[in-house]
N, C-alpha and C positions, 0 to 999 in steps of 0.2 A: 231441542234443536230441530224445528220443523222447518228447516229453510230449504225450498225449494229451487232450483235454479231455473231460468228460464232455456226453454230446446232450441234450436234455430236448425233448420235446414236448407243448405246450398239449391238444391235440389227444385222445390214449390218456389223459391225465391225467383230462380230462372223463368220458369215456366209464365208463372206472373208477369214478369216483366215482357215476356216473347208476347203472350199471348194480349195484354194492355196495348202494346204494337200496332200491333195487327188489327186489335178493334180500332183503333185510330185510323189503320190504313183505310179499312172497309169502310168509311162513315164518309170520306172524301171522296169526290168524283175518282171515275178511273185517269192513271196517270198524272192527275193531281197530290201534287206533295210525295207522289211514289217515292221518289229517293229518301228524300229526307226521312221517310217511315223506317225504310226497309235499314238506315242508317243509324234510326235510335235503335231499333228491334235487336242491332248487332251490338251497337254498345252496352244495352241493358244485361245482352247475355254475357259479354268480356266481364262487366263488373260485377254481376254477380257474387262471386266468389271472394271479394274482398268485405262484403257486410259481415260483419261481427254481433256476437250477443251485446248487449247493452253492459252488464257485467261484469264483462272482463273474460270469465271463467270460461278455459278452452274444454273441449268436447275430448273421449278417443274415437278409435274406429267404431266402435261396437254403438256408438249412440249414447256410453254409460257416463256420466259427469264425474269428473275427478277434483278431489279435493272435498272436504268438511271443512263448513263457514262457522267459525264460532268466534264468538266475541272474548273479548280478557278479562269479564267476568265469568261467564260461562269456561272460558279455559281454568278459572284459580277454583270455582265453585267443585268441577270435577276432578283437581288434584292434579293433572297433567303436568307433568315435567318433562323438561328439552334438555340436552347438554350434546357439545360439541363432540363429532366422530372423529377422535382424534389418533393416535399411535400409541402401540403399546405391545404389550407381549402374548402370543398364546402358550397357555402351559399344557400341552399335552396329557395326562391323566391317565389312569389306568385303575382300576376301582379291586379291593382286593380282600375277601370276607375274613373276618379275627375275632380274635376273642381275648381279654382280659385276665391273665392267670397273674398269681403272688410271684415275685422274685422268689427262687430255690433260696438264694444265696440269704433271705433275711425273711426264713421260714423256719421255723422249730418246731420237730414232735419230740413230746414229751412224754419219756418213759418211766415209769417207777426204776429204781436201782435194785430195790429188794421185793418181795413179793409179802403182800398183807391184805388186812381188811381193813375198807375204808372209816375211818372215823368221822371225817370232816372234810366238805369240800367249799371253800371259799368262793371257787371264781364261776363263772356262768360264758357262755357263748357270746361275743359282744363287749366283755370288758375288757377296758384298757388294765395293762398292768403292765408293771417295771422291772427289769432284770433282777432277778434275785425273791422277787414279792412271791410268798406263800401263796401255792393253788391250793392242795388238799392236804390231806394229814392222814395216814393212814399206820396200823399197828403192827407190827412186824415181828414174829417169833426168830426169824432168819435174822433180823437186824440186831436183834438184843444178845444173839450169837457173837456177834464178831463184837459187839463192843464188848464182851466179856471179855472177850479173848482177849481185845487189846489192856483192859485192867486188870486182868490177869497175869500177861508179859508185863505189865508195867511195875507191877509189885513185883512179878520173880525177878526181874534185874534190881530194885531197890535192895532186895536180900542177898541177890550174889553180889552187888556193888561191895555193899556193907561185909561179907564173907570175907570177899577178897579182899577189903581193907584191914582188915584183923590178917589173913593170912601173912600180908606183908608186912605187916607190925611186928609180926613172931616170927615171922623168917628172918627179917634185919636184927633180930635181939635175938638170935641163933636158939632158938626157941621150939621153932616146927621145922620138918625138912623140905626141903626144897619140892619133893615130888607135891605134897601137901600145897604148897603154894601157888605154885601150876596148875594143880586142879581148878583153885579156888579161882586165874584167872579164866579156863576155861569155861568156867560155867558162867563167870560172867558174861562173858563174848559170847557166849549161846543163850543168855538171855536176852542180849540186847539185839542178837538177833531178829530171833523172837519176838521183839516188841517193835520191832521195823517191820514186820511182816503184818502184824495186827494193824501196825497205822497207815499204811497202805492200802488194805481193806476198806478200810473206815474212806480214805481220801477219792478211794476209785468209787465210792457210793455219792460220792460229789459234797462232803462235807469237806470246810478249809483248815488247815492247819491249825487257827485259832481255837475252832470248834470241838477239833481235837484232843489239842492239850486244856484244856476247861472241864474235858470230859470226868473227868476222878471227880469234879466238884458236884456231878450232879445227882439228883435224887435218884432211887432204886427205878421207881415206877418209869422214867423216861427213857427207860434204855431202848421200848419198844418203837419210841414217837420218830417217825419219820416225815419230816417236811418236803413236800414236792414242791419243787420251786422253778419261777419261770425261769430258762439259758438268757431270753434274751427281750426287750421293751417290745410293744407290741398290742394287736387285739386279738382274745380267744376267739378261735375260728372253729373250735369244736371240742367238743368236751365229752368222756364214752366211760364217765364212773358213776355214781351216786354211791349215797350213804350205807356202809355195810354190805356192800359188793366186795367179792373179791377184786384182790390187783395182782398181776405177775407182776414179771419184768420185764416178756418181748412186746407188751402190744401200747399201743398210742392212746392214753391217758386224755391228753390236752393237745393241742395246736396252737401254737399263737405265732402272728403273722405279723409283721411288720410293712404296714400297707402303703407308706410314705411315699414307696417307691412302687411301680408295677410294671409289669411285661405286658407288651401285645404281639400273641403271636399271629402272623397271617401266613394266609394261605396262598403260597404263589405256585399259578398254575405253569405248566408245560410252556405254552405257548409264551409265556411272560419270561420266563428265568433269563434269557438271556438281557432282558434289560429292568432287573432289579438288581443293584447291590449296593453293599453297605457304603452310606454316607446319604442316599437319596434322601431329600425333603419332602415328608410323607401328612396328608393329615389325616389323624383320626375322627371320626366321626361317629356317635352314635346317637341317633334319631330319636329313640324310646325316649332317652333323658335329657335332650333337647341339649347335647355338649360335644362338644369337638376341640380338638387339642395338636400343636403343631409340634415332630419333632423328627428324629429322623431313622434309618432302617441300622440296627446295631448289629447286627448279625443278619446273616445267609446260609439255613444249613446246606451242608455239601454232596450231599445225599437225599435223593427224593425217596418217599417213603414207601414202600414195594403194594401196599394194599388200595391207597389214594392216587401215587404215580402224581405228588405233588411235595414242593419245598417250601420251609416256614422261613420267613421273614422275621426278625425280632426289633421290635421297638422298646424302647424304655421312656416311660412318660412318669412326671413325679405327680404324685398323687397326694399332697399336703392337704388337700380341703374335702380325700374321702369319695369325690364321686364317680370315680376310677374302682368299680367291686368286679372281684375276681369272679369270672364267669358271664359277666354283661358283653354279649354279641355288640361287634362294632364292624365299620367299615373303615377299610384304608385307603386314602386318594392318592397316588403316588407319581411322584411330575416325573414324566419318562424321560419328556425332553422341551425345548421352550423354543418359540419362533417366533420373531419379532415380525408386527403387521405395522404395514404403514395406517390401516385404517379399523380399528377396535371399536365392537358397539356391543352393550349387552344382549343376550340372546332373547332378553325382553322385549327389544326393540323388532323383533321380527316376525312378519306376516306374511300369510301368504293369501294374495289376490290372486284369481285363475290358475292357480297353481304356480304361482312366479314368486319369489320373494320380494321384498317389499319394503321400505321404512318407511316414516310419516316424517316431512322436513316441513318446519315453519315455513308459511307465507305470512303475507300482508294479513289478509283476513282468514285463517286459520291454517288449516292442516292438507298435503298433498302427497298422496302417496308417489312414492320415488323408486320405480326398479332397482334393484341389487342384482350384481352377483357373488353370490356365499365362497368362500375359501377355504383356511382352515378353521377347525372350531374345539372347543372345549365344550364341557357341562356349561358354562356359565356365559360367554364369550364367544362370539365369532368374529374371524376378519371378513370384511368389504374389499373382494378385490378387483370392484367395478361399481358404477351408479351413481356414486358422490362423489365430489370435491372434501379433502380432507377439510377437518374442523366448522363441518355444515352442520349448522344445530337439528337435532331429531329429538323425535319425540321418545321415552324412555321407561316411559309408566302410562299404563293403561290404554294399551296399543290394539287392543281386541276390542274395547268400543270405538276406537276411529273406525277402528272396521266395520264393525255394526251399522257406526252412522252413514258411513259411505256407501252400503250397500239400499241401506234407508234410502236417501237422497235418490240414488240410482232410480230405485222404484218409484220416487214421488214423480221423478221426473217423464218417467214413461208415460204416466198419469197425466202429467200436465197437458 
């Protein structure tokens, strides 16, 4: 686009005409045709200032041409799009740093009940696994304790059951005495005791009543076998055993995390709290993974933190497809408040000439830059609240080479 426009000045335009005049006066006798000279000399200088470029194209002060000439091939070849400045909303914003953690509430660490050594550990860091499904398997001298105990109370209540049924058979056939009797239910009642005591044990270790009562059927050797099992569906998010390691029973074994759902907490500063709270429409955004997510502020704690002298914001975003990991730095956009503009243009659309603002609006044969004046504005968006007429088509993409070419032009034209 080397189109140059042609320069005119008011100015040599005059001069010429005074001074053409005037040689005309001086060629004629004196007094000769005097008036009639001195009469074009004054007209050439009135009109003057009414000759125009051939063009069209007006000038400003500066000398500089305004406007880029480009054709409607030249406009579709470099992609430029118009659309009309029409009304809309500014969203106020307020940008607010967070981070990604698991919901508490559908997080589980996983403890051993009994304390052994490891025999076998099934799951790994990463795997999905389902409520109830075998992590590791570990050997338990402490385990095979209390299941004694309970097949222990289980047969001494079978023989005081059986005691006491004989005792009653020969006490109603006046047979045994009555004190004899009463022993025999005695010991019954303190064996079954005793055997609610042991199944209790066994139940608080997180085996189910089924397991339980199945228990007498099972082989010597398994009394020691203890399966760790996931509380709840989920992905292993950390795993702190291997093979033939010791296990207590205070320390975290496994993690598994149920990632479906996640928390973002943010960090709302001093200066903000008074216009965050719960219900705002907040977007998440994080850059690194090129994803952003809409939802809104769930919480507001009520207490700033004494070390930071800042409150957390909570979001809840559902994370069904995973790319929501606990610990991925994000950004929160959070609409403070919203103002409607009679005249909305994207902030794409803005330049700055001399230091003025600026749009590019269709003409006939190309593009003219248009003073603004700027209002309020977003990240994205600003109002017009001067320079155009609403719904005046501008230019919308690629608003930094009109510039370019304009200042181009500019300089051809000094040249010319």
């Amino acid at each position: 686009m080397n189109h140059k426009g042609k320069r005119y000045y008011t100015t040599p335009l005059v001069a010429m005409a005074v001074a053409l005049t005037i040689g005309c006066a001086v060629l004629v006798p004196p007094g000769l045709y005097a008036g009639d000279a001195r009469a074009q000399a004054q007209n050439a200088y009135e009109h003057a200032e009414d000759i125009q470029p051939e063009d069209g194209h007006s000038e400003n002060e500066s000398g500089e041409e305004e406007g880029v000439h480009m054709s409607a091939a030249q406009i579709e070849e470099f992609g430029i799009q118009t659309a009309p400045a029409g009304p809309g909303e500014i969203h106020i914003q307020t940008e607010l740093p967070g981070e990604i953690v698991s919901d508490p509430d559908r997080m589980a660490h996983v403890v051993s009940r009994v304390p052994g050594f490891t025999r076998e550990v099934l799951k790994k860091a990463g795997d999905a696994v389902a409520a109830g499904e075998v992590l590791a398997v570990i050997d338990s001298r402490e385990l095979a304790d209390v299941k004694s105990e309970y097949l222990t109370a289980r047969k001494r209540l079978d023989l005081a059951r059986a005691g006491f049924e004989r005792e009653k058979r020969l006490w109603n056939q006046k047979i045994t005495s009555e004190q004899e009797f009463l022993d025999a239910k005695t010991a019954m009642a303190e064996a079954d005791i005793q055997l609610y005591s042991a199944k209790q044990k066994l139940l608080a270790l997180g085996f189910d009543a089924q397991y339980v009562a199945g228990l007498s059927d099972q082989r010597k050797e398994s009394l020691t076998r203890y399966n760790i099992t996931a509380p709840t569906g989920g992905i292993v998010t950390d795993r702190n055993l291997s093979v033939g390691e010791v296990v207590d029973s205070q320390s975290d074994v496994f993690v598994v995390a149920d990632l479906s759902r996640v928390w973002v907490n943010l960090t709302v500063y001093q200066k903000d709290l008074g216009a965050v709270a719960k219900g705002q429409p907040v977007t998440i955004v994080a850059d690194k993974i090129n994803a952003r997510a809409e939802g809104r502020i769930d919480y507001v704690s009520p207490v700033v933190d004494e070390a930071t002298r800042t409150a957390t914001a909570r979001v809840i975003l559902d994370n069904s497809d995973g790319r929501w990991r606990p610990g991925l730095f994000v950004t929160g956009k959070v609409d403070m408040k919203s103002t409607p503009a009679d005249i909305m243009v994207p902030k794409s659309a803005i330049q700055a000439i001399d230091e003025k603002p600026v749009v590019f609006v269709r003409t006939g044969n190309g593009f003219a830059p248009a003073h603004v004046e700027i209002g309020k504005r977003n990240t994205t968006h600003v109002e017009i609240a001067a320079g155009i007429a609403p719904n005046t088509h501008i230019v919308v993409t690629h608003t930094f080479m009109l510039k370019s070419e304009l200042k181009k032009e500019s300089i051809g034209g000094h040249n010319h």
